[in-house]
C-alpha positions as CSV (number, residue, x, y, z in Angstrom):
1,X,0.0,0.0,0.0
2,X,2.5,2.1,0.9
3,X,4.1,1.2,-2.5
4,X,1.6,2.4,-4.4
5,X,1.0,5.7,-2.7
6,X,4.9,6.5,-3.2
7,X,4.4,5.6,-7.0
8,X,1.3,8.1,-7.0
9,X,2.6,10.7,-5.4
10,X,5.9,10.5,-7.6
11,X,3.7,10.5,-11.1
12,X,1.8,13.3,-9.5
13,X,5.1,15.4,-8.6
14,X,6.7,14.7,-12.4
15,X,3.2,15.9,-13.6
16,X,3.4,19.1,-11.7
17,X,6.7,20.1,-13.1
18,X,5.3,19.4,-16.2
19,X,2.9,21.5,-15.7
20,X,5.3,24.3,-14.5
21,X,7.6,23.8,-17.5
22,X,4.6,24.1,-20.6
23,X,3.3,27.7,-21.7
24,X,0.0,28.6,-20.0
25,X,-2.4,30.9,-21.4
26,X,-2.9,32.3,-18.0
27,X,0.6,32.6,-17.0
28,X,2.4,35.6,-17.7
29,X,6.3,36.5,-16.0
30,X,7.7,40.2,-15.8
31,X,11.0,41.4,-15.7
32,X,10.2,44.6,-14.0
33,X,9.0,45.9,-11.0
34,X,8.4,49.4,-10.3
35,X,7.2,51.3,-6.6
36,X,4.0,52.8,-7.0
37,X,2.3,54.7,-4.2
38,X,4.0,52.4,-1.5
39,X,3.1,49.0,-3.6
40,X,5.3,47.4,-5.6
41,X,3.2,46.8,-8.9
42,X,4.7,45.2,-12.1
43,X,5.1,47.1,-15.3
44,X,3.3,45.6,-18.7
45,X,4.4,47.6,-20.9
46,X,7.7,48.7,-20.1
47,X,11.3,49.6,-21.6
48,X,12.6,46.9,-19.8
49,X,10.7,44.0,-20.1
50,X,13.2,41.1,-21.5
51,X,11.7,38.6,-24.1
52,X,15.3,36.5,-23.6
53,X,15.8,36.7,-19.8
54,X,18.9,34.6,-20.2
55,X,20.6,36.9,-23.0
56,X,23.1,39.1,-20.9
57,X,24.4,40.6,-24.6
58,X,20.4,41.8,-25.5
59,X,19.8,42.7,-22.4
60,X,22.7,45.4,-22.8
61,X,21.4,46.3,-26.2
62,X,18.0,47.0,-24.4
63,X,19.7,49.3,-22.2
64,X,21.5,51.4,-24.7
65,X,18.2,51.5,-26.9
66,X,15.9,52.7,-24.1
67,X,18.1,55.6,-22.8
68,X,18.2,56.4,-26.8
69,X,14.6,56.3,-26.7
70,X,13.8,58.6,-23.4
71,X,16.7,61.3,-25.4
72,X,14.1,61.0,-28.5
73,X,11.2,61.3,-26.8
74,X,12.4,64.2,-24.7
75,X,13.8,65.7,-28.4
76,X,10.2,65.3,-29.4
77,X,7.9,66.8,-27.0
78,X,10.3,69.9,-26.8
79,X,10.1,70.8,-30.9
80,X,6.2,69.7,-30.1
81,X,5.8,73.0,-28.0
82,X,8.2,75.1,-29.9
83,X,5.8,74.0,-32.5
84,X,3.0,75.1,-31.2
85,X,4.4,78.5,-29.9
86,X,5.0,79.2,-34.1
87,X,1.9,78.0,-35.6
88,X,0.1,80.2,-32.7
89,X,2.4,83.5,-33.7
90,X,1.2,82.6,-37.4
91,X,-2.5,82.4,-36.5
92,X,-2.1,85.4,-34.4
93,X,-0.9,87.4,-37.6
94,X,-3.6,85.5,-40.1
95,X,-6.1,87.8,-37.6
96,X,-4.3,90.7,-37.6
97,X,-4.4,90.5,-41.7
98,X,-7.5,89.6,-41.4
99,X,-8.9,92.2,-39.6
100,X,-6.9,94.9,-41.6
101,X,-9.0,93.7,-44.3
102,X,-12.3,95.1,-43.0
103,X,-10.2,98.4,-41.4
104,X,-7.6,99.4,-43.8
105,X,-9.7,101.9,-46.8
106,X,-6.8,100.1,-49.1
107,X,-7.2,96.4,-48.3
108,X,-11.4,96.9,-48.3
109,X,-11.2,98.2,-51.7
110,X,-9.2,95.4,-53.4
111,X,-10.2,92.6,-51.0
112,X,-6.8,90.7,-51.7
113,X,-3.1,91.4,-51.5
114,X,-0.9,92.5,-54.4
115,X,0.8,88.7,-54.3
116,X,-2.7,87.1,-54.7
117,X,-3.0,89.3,-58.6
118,X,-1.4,87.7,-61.6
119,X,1.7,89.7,-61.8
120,X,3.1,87.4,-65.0
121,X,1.0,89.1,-67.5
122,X,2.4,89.5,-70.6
123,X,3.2,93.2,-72.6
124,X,4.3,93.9,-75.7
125,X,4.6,97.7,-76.8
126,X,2.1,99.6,-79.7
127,X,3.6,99.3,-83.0
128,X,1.8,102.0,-84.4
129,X,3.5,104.3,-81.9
130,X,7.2,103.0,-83.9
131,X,5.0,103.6,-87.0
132,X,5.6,100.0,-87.8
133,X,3.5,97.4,-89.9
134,X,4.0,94.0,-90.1
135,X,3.2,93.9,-93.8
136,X,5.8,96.2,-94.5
137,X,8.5,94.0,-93.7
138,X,6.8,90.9,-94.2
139,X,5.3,89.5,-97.8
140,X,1.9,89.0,-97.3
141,X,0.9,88.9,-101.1
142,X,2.9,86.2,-101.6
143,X,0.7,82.5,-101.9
144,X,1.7,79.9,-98.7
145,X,2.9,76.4,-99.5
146,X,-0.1,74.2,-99.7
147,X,1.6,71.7,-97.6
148,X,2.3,72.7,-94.1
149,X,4.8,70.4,-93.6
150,X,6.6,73.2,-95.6
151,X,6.4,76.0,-93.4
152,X,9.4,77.1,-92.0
153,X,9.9,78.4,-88.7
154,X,11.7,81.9,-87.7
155,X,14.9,80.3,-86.4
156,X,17.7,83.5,-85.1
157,X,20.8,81.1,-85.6
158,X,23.2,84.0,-87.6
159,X,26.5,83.9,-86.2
160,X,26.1,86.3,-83.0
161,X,29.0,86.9,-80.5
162,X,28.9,87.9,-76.8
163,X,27.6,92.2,-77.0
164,X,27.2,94.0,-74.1
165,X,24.1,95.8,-76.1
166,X,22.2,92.1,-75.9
167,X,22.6,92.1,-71.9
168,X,24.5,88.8,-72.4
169,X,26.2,89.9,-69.2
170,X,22.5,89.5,-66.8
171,X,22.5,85.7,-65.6
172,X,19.2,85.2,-67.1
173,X,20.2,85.9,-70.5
174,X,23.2,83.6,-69.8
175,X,21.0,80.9,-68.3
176,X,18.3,81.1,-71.1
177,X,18.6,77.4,-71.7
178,X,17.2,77.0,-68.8
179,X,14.6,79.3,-68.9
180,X,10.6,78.3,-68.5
181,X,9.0,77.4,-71.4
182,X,5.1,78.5,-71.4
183,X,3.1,80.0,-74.0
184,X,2.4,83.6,-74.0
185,X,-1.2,83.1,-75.9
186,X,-2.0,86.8,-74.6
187,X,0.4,88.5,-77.4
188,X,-2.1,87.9,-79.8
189,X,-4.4,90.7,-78.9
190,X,-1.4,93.4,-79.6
191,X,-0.3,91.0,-82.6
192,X,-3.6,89.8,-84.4
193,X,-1.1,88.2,-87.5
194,X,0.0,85.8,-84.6
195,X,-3.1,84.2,-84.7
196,X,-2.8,81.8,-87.1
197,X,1.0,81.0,-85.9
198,X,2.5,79.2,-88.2
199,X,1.9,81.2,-91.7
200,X,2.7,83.8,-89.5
201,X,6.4,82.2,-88.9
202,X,6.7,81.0,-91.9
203,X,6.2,84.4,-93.4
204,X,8.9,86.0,-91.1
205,X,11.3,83.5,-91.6
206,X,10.9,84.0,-95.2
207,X,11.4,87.9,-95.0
208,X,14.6,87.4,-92.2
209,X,16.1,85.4,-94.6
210,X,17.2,88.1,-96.6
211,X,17.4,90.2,-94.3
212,X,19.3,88.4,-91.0
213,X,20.3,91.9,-89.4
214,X,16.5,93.6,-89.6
215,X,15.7,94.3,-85.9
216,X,12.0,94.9,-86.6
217,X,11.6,91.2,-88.4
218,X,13.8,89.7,-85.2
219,X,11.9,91.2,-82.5
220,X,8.9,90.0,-84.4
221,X,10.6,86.5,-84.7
222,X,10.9,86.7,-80.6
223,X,7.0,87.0,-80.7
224,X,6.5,84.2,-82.5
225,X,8.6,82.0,-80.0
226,X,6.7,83.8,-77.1
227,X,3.2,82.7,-78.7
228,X,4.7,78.9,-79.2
229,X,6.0,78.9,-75.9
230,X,9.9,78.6,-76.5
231,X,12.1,81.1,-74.5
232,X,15.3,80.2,-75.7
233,X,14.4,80.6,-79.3
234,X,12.6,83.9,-78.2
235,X,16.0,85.1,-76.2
236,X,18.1,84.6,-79.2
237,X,16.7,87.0,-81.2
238,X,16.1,89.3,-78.9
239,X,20.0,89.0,-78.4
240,X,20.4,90.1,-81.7
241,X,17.2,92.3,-82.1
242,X,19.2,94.6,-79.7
243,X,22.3,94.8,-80.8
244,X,21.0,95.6,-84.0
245,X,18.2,98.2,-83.0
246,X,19.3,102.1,-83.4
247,X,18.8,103.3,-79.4
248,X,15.4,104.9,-79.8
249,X,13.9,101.6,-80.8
250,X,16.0,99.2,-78.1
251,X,12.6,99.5,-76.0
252,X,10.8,97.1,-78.3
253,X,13.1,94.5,-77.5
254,X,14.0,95.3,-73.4
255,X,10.4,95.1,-72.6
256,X,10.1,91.5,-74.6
257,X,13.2,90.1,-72.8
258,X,12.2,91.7,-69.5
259,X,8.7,89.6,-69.8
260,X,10.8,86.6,-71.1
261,X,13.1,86.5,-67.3
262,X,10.1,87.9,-65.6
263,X,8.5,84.7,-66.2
264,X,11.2,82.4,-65.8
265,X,12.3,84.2,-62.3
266,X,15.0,86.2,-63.1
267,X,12.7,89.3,-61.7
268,X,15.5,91.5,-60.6
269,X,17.2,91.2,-64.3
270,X,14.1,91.6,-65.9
271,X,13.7,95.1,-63.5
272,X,17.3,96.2,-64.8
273,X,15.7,96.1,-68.4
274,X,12.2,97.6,-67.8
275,X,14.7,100.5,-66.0
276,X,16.9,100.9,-69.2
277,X,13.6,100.6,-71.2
278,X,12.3,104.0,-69.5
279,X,15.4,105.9,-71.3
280,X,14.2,105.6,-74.8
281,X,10.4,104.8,-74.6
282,X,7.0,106.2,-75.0
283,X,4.9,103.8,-74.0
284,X,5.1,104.5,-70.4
285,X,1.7,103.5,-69.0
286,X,3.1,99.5,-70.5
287,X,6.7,100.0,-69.0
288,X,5.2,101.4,-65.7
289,X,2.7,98.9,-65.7
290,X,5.2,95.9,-66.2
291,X,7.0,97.2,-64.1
292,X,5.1,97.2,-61.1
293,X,3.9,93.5,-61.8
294,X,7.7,93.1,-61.4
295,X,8.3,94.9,-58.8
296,X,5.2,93.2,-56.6
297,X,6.5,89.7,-57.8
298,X,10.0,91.2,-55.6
299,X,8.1,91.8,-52.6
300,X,8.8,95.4,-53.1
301,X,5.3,96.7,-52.3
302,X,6.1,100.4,-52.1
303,X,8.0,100.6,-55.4
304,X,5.3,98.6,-57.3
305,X,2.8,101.5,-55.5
306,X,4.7,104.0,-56.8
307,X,4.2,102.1,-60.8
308,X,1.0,101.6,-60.4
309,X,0.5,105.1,-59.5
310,X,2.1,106.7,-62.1
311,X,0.1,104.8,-64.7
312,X,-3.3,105.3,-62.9
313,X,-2.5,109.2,-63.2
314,X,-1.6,108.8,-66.8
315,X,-4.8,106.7,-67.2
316,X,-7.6,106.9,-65.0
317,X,-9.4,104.6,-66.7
318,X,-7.1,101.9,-66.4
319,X,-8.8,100.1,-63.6
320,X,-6.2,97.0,-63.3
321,X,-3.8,99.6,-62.8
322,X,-5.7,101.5,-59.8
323,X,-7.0,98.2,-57.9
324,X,-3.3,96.8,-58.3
325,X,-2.1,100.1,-56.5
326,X,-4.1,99.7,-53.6
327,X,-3.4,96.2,-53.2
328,X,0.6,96.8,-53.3
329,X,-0.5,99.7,-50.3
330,X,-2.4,97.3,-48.6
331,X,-0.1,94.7,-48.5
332,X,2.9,97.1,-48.1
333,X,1.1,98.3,-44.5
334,X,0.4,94.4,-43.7
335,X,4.1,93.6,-44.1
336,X,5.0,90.4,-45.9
337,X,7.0,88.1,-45.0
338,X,8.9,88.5,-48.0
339,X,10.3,91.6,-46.5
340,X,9.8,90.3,-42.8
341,X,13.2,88.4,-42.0
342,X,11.9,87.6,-38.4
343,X,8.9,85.7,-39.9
344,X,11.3,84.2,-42.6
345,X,12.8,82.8,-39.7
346,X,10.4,81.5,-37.9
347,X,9.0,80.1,-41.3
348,X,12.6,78.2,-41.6
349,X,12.7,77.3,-38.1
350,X,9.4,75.1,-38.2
351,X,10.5,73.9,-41.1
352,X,13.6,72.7,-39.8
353,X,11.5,71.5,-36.6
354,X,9.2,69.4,-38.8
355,X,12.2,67.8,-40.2
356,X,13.5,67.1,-37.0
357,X,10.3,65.4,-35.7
358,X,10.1,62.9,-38.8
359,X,13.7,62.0,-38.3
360,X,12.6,61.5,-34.8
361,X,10.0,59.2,-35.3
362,X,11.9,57.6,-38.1
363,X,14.7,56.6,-35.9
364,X,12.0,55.1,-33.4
365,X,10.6,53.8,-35.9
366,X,13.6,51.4,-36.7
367,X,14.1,50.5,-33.3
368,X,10.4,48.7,-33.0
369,X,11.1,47.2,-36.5
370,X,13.7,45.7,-35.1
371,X,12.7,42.1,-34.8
372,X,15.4,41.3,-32.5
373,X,14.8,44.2,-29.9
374,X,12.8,44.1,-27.1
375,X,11.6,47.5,-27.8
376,X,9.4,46.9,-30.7
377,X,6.4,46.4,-28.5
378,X,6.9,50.0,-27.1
379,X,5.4,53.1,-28.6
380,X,6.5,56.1,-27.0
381,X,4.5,58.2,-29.5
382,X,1.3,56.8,-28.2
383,X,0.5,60.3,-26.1
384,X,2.2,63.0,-27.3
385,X,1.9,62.7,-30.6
386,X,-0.2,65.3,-32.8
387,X,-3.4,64.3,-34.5
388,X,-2.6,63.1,-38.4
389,X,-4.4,66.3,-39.6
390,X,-1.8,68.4,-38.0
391,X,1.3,66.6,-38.3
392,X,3.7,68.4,-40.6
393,X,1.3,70.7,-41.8
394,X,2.3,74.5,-42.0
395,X,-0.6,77.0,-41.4
């Protein structure tokens, strides 16, 4: 009997370890402990919770990685508030603008800023102010190909060396390679032969043929690049529409290449020839005008005022030319932040903090996709980061 009972209680002891040694679904170990209000509690979700107990190397990783962590999560809620201290001086000046809208007689009357007008429009001076026709200098008695295959285009590829008179010396004229190409579809309001582009081309090419030095037929070969949308091409001859043009007639051509930069960004070399324009021509109410869409593209509110102006008094019936001067007042008084370095800062500072933040979470990010850390159970973003509507947005 007592034989039996020793057998029994034996199987029941190597059952009990057995028990002890297979996974349980209600059994659960931690690693750490923390105090908590006088009772020792353990911590679920913790930095230091160890998946390998036994693994002396890991359990050093582990350590290493979670004072990394706490450094990247105290990194993050500190750009967080710097954050939030910028967007709130931006909101704080979106008001002020705001409210300068319904206070300021300037800002009431236009209802937008200067920056918010199309200031790439394109100009082109009268040519019945030169006295010029285009039928003059171009053939228009003479019968098309009936193939348009065969029209030619108005190419200005004449041997041309660097001239000081083509403003080969501004860097947009020496970038014009790179220049935008866009269409300037507008120029056939002052140019109605433009219109049907390609006779119109062809015809000029035709006439510049035998003529290769003719400023008039090369400024009116830039026009038919500007209308196709080709700045280079349009550049060229404008290189050499300058140099050829006696000085009274340069004009034409400044205010073309002026438009041609303008468009492309090049707005302070576009500026220098609007300036040089205003020596020979008398189309100032254009140059003015031009000029002030220039000068507003700048930032430079106060000059582009002072363009506007001059044309409005010239003609007070040019109503694009009034509403465009109290805009550049009213967003001269507003300050931009084109001409607010403080705000340019700040601009570059949360843009540099937004940066940081990504890198941030990027770095995290690697650590819980880490298969072979701990750590990739812990998600220290959980509470402090922003909603997804907000994150890296700029107000």
């Amino acid at each position: 009997m007592a034989t039996k009972s020793r057998r029994f209680f034996d199987r029941c002891q190597i059952l009990f370890i057995i028990f002890l040694l297979l996974p349980h679904p209600l059994g659960h170990a931690f690693t750490h402990w923390a105090l908590e209000d006088g009772i020792i509690k353990y911590q679920e979700e913790s930095l230091y919770t160890l998946h390998s107990p036994g693994d002396l190397l890991l359990f050093i990783a582990q350590a290493k990685a979670a004072d990394e962590l706490r450094s990247l999560e105290k990194k993050s809620a500190d750009l967080m508030r710097q954050q939030k201290l910028l967007r709130s001086v931006e909101i704080e000046r979106l008001d002020r603008e705001r409210l300068a809208f319904f206070s300021d007689p300037d800002c009431r009357i236009t209802q937008k800023k200067l920056s918010d007008f199309d200031l790439y429009l394109s100009s082109f001076l009268r040519l019945e102010a030169k006295k010029i026709k285009i039928e003059d200098f171009a053939d228009y008695k003479v019968q098309l190909p009936e193939d348009k295959e065969k029209f030619t285009k108005p190419y200005c590829n004449s041997e041309f060396a660097f001239s000081m008179h083509s403003y080969d010396h501004l860097k947009g004229v020496g970038d014009r390679k790179l220049l935008i190409n866009a269409s300037e579809a507008g120029l056939v309001n002052p140019i109605p032969h433009a219109k049907k582009l390609e006779e119109f081309g062809h015809r000029i090419n035709v006439a510049l043929e035998k003529n290769e030095t003719s400023w008039v037929l090369l400024n009116f070969a830039s026009i038919y690049w500007r209308v196709a949308g080709n700045a280079y091409y349009a550049v060229e001859c404008l290189r050499r529409a300058l140099h050829y043009s006696p000085r009274k007639h340069k004009d034409l051509a400044l205010v073309s290449l002026a438009n041609i930069l303008h468009r492309s960004k090049y707005s302070l070399d576009a500026a220098i020839l609007m300036h040089a324009a205003l020596e020979m021509t008398t189309d100032y109410d254009i140059v003015y005008f031009t000029l002030g869409n220039i000068y507003g593209a700048l930032g430079q509110f106060d000059l582009a005022d002072i363009c506007y102006k001059y044309v409005s008094d010239l003609q007070p019936a040019f109503e694009a030319a009034r509403l465009r001067m109290h805009a550049a007042r009213c967003e001269f008084k507003l300050g931009s932040p084109l001409e607010n370095p403080k705000f340019q800062d700040d601009i570059d500072e949360l843009e540099e903090m937004v940066g940081k933040q990504q890198l941030i979470e990027d770095t995290h990010k690697g650590h819980l996709a880490d298969r072979s850390s701990p750590l990739r159970k812990y998600n220290m973003y959980s509470d402090i980061q922003p909603p997804a509507h907000e994150r890296g947005d700029y107000i």
